[in-house]
C-alpha positions in Angstrom: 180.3 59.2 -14.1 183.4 60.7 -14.4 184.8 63.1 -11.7 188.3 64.9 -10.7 189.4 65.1 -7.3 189.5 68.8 -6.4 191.9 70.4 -3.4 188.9 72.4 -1.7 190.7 74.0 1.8 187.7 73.9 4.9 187.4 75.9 7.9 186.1 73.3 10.3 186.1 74.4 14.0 187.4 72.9 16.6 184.7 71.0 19.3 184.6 71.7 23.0 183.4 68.8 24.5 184.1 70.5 28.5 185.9 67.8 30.6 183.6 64.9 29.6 184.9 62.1 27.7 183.6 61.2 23.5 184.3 58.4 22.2 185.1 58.5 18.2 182.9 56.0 15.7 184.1 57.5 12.7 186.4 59.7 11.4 186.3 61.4 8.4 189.3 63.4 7.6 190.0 65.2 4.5 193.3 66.4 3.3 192.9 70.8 2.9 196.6 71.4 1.3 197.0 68.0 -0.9 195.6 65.1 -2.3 197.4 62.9 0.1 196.2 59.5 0.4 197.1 59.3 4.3 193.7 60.1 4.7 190.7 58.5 3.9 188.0 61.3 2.9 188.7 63.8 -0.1 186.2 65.9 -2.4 185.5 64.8 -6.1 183.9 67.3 -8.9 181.6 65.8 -11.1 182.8 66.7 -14.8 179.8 66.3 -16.4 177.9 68.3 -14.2 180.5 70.1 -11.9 178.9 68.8 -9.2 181.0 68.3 -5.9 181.3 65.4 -3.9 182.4 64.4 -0.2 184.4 60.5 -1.2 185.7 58.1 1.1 188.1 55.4 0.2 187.2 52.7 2.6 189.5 52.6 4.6 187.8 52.3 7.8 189.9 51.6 11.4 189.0 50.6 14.9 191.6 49.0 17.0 190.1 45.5 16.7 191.1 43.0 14.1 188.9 42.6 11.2 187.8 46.2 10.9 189.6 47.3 7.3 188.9 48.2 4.3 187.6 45.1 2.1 185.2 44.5 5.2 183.8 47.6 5.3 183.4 47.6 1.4 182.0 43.8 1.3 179.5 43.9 4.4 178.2 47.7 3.7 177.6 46.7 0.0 179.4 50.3 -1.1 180.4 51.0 -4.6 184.0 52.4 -5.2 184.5 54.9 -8.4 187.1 55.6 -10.1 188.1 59.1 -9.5 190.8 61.1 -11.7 192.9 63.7 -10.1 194.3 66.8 -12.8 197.6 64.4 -13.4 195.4 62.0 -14.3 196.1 59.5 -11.3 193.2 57.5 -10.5 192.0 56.5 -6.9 189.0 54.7 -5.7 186.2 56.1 -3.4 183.0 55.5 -2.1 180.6 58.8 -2.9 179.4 59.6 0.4 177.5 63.0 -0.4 176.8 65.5 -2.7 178.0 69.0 -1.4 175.8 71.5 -0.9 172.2 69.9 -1.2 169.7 69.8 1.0 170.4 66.1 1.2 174.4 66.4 2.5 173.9 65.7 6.1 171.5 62.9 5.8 173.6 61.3 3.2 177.1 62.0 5.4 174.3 60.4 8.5 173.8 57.1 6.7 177.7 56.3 5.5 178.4 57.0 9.4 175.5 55.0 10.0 177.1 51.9 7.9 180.3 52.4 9.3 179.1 52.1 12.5 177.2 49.2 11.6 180.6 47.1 10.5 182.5 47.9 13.3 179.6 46.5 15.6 179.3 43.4 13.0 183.4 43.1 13.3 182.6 43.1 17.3 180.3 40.2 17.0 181.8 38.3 14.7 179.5 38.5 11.7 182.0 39.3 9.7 184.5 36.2 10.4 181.8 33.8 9.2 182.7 30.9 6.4 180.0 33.3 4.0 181.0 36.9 5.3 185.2 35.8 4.7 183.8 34.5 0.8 182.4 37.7 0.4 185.4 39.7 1.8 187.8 37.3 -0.9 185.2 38.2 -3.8 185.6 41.3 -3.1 189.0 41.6 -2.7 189.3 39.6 -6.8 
């Protein structure tokens, strides 16, 4: 599959939550002036089909040791793509959804869903085992 990275600007509004509290699992941000890397998410067209993509890099935090990148990618079993930008600079990311089917929010649902799901792994320490830290240094090769 080969796809560029597209600059697609969104309009997402803002969330009043009243004077309750939320506490954030995930974050997905996406750049809408750039292609910066500082941020994790970014959109991807298809070539082949000019199909648009919502992408992920990975690069997943939480405040607690052990929640990164090559953790995330080695205990959720995701598959990074190559994706080539209009200079022709490559970066890596996970295809989280297609954009615009009838499938998007489920599909956005179950990479929140896996990210969640390696934080809580992190938090019990399945992810520091002798097999999870081989997998993690596979990985990583």
């Amino acid at each position: 599959m080969t796809m560029m990275i597209q600059r697609l600007a969104t309009g997402i509004p803002s969330v009043n939550i009243g004077n309750g509290s939320l506490q954030i699992s995930v974050e997905l941000n996406v750049p809408t002036d750039s292609n910066s890397k500082r941020v994790s998410g970014f959109f991807a067209k298809d070539t082949q089909t000019d199909d648009a993509h919502l992408m992920h890099d990975g690069g997943v935090g939480g405040g607690r040791k052990g929640v990164g990148q090559t953790a995330f990618l080695a205990w959720s079993d995701s598959k990074l793509v190559p994706v080539a930008d209009a200079e022709g600079d490559v970066r890596l990311g996970i295809i989280v959804a297609p954009v615009d089917t009838r499938e998007t929010a489920s599909d956005i649902a179950r990479f929140l869903q896996r990210t969640i799901e390696v934080k809580a792994a992190v938090k019990r320490g399945e992810t520091s085992t002798p097999e999870a830290r081989a997998a993690q240094r596979r990985f990583g090769d």
